[in-house]
N, C-alpha and C positions, 0 to 999 in steps of 0.2 A: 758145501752142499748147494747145489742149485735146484731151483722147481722142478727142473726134470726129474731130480735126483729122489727131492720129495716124493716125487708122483709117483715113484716107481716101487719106492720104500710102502707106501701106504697103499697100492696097489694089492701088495703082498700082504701086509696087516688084513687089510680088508678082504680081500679074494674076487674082489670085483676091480677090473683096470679105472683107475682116474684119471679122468679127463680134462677138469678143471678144478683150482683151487681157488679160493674165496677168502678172503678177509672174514671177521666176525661179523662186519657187518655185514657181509654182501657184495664187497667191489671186489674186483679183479685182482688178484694179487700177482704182482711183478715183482716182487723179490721175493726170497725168505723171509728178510727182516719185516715185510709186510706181515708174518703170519707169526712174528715171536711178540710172548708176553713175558714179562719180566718176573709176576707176581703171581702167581705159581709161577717158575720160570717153565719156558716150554712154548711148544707152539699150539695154530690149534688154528680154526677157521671154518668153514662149510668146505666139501666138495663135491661133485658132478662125478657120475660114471659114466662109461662106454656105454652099458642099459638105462641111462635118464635116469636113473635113483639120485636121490641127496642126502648129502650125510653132515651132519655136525661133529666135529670130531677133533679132539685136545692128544696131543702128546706130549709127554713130559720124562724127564728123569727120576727115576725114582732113588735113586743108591748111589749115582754119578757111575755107575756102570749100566746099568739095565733101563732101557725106556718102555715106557706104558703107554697101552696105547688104550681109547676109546673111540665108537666110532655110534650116533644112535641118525638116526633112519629122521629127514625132518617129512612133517606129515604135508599132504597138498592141500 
């Protein structure tokens, strides 16, 4: 899976297009691996949309079939 790939997946979760993804803390994420934790296993990071929103937002596997997704709104 690539960023792209992400962005596109999580476009859909969210129903807003994604623009940019983010590390936990806030830098620019150039890989996947920038955005996997191990403990929950799963990814997770801030991202940017198309309409300027920001979101905080974890995915993970739930079942080793099924991913969860959460996405919550960061305030300005």
């Amino acid at each position: 899976m690539t960023l792209d790939d992400l962005k596109a997946d999580l476009s859909e979760r969210l129903g807003h297009r994604v623009t940019d993804l983010f590390t936990r803390e806030g830098e620019p994420a150039n890989a996947i691996t920038d955005l996997y934790c191990a403990s929950p296993a799963g990814f997770g990071g801030k991202l940017s949309t198309r309409r300027g929103k920001q979101f905080v937002w974890e995915l993970w596997l739930e079942d080793e079939e099924h991913w969860n997704f959460q996405a919550k709104p960061l305030l300005d």
